[in-house]
C-alpha positions in Angstrom: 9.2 6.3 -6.0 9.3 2.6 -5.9 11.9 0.6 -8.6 10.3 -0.2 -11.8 11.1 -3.7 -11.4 11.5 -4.5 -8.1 12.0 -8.3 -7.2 9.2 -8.5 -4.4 6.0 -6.7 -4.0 5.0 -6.1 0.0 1.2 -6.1 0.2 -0.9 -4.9 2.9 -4.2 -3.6 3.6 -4.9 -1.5 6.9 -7.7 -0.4 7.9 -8.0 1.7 11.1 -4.9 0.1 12.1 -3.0 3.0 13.7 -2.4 1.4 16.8 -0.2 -1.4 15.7 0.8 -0.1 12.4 4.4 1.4 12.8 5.7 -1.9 14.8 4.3 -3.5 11.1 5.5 -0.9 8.6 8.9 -1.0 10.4 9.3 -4.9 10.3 9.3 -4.0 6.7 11.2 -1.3 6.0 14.0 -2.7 8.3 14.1 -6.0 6.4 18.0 -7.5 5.3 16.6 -7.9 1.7 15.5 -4.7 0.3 14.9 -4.7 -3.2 11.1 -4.3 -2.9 8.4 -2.0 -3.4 5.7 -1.5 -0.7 2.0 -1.5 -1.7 -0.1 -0.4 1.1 -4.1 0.0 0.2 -5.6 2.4 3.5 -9.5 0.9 2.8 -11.3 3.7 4.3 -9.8 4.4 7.7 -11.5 6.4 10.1 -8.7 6.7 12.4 -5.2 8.5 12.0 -3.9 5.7 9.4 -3.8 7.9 6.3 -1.5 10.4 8.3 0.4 7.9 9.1 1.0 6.3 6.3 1.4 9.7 4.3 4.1 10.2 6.5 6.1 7.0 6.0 5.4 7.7 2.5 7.0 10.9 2.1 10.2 9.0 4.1 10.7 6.1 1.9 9.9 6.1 -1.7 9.8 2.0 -1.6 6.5 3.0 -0.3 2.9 2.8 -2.3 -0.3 4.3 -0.8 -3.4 3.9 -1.9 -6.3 5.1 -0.4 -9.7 4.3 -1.4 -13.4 3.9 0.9 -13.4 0.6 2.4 -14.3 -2.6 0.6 -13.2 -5.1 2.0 -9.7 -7.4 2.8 -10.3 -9.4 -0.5 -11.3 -6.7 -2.9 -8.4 -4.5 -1.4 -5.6 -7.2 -1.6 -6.6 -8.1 -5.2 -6.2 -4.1 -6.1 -3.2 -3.9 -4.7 -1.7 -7.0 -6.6 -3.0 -5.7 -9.5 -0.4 -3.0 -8.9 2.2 -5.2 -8.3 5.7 -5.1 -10.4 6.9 -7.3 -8.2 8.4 -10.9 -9.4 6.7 -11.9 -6.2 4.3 -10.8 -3.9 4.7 -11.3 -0.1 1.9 -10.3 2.0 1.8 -8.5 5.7 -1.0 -7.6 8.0 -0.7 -4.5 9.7 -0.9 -5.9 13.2 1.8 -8.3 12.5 5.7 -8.0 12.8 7.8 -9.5 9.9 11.3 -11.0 11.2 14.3 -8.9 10.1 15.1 -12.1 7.7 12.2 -12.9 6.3 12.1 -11.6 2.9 15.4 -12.9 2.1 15.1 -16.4 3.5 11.4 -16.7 1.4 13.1 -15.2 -2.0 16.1 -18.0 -1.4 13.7 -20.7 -1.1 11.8 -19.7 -4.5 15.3 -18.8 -6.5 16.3 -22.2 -5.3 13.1 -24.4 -6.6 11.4 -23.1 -9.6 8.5 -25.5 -8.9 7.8 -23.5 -5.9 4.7 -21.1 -6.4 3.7 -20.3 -2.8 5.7 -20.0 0.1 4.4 -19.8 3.9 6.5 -19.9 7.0 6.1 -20.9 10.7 5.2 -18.0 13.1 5.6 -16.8 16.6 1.8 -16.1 18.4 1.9 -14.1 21.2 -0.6 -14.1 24.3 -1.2 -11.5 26.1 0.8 -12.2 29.2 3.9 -12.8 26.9 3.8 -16.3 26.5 4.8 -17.9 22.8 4.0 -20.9 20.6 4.9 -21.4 17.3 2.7 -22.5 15.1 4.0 -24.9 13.2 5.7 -26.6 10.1 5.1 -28.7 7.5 6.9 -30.1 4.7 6.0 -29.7 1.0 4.8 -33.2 0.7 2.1 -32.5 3.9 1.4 -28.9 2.6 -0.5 -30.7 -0.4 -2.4 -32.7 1.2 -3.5 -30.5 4.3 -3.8 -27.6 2.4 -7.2 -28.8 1.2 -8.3 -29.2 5.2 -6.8 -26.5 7.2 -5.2 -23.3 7.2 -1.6 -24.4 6.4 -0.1 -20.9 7.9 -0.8 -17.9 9.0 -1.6 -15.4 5.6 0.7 -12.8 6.8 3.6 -15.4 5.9 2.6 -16.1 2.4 5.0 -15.3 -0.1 3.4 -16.1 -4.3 4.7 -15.8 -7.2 3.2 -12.9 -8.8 2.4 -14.4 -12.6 0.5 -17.3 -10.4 -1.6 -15.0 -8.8 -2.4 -13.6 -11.6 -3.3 -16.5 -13.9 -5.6 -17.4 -11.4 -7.1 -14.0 -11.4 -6.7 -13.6 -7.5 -8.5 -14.2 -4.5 -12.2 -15.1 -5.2 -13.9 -12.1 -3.9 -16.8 -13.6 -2.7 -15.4 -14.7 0.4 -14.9 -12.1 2.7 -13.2 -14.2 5.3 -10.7 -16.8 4.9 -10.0 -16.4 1.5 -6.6 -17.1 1.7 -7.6 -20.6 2.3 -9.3 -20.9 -0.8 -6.6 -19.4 -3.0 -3.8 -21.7 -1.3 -6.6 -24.7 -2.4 -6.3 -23.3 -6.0 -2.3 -22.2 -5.9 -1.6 -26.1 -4.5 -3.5 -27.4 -8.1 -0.6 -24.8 -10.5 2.4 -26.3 -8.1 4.5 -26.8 -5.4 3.6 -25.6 -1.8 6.5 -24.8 0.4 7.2 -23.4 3.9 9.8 -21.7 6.0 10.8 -23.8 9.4 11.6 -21.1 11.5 9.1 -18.8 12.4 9.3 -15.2 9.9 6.5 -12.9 12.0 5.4 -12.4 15.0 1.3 -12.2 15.7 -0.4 -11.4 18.8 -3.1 -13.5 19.5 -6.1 -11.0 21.3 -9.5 -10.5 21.6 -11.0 -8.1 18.6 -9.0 -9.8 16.0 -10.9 -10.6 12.6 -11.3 -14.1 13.3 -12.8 -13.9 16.3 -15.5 -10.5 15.6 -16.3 -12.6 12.2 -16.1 -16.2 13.2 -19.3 -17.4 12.6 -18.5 -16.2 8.5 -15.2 -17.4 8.7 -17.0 -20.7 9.6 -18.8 -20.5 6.4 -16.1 -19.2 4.0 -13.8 -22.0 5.4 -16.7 -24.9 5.0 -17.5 -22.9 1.7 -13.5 -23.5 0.3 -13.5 -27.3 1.9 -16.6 -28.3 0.3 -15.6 -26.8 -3.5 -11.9 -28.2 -3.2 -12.6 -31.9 -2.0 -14.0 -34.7 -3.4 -15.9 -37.8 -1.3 -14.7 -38.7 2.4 -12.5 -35.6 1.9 -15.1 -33.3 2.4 -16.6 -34.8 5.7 -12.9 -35.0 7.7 -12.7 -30.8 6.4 -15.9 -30.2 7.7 -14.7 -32.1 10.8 -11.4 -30.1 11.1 -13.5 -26.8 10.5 -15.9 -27.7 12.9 -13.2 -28.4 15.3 -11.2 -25.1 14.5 -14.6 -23.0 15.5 -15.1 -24.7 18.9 -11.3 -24.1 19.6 -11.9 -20.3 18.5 -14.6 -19.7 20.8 -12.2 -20.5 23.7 -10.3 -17.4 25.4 -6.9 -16.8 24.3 -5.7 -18.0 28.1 -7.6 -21.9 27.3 -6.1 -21.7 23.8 -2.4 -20.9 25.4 -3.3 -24.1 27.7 -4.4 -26.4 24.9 -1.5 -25.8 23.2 1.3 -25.7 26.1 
């Protein structure tokens, strides 16, 4: 079984994720800084997750599976952080692929600054003919700021400090899209937002991903989040960028690749 006290909590939630899973698991389990435990919630897979995951189980006893019938991203990422014994909790999507540094480099960074209660990081996207482009960065002093109009990274970077989360009783499950972006609003109001420069996953950007088979509530959630957490001419330039986002996500991945060349 997982350490009692482990310093970091992994947490992801899969669900019929068997195709991209093991790259993911593995990015984990290889990482350079392993005192963590490994929360995985299977939210009602139809496919061969559960075997899979049984069986990386029974392998490495870091690892925590919980499977339950599907509720949801939100309602499954807030019971697996209610499990969490972690002094932090880093999340990971199952179709993405944590850099073999990653952990360690985001643990550093909080160590270092006690102010720090959420850390992202910058991120590889990879189209489907194999071309990259990062992200991004920003620095703690933008991440305040443009946290309250757009995504500041990717969700599969975040690393929290796990008292926060809890203290502000987790993500708001009445979003069922983009509710990391409404928990970043509220974690940027407790304290300092911080971020990795070098990239710490890799993504693939494809068709069939969440954002693009639910963008029209993603839309809503995000506009939802902007509207609560601004104030005044704050609220029309988040509408704007949200607006703006939803166009771009409608393009295909090759236009996207283009736009940002």
């Amino acid at each position: 079984m997982a350490s009692d006290n482990p310093k970091v909590s992994v947490l992801m939630s899969v669900y019929n994720a068997e195709n991209d899973l093991g790259k993911s698991v593995d990015s984990i389990l290889n990482q350079s800084f392993t005192d963590f435990e490994f929360i995985i919630i299977n939210d009602g897979s139809k496919d061969g997750t559960r075997e899979m995951l049984d069986a990386y189980a029974a392998k490495d006893l870091r690892i925590v599976v919980v499977h339950q019938d599907n509720t949801g991203l939100t309602k499954a990422l807030n019971k697996g952080a209610a499990l969490a014994k972690g002094e932090y909790i880093a999340r990971q999507d199952g179709d993405d692929t944590s850099y073999p540094d990653r952990l360690r480099r985001q643990v550093e960074l909080m160590e270092a600054d006690k102010r720090v209660v959420l850390v992202g990081g910058n991120c590889d996207d990879v189209y489907p003919d194999g071309y990259k482009a990062q992200w991004g960065y920003y620095s703690s002093e933008e991440l305040q700021k443009i946290v309250y109009l757009k995504t500041p990274f990717p969700h599969s970077t975040a690393m929290m400090r796990t008292s926060v989360c809890k203290e502000l009783g987790g993500y708001d499950e009445s979003y069922k899209t983009a509710q990391d972006i409404e928990f970043w609003m509220r974690f940027a109001k407790k304290g300092k937002l911080a971020m990795i420069v070098e990239p710490v996953i890799e993504r693939g950007v494809v068709a069939g991903s969440i954002s693009q088979k639910r963008r029209w509530r993603q839309f809503y959630d995000s506009c939802r989040a902007r509207w609560t957490h601004n104030r005044g001419f704050g609220r029309a330039r988040a509408l704007y960028i949200a607006v703006r986002s939803l166009v771009i996500g409608l393009l295909p991945p090759s236009i996207i690749k283009l736009l940002k060349g």
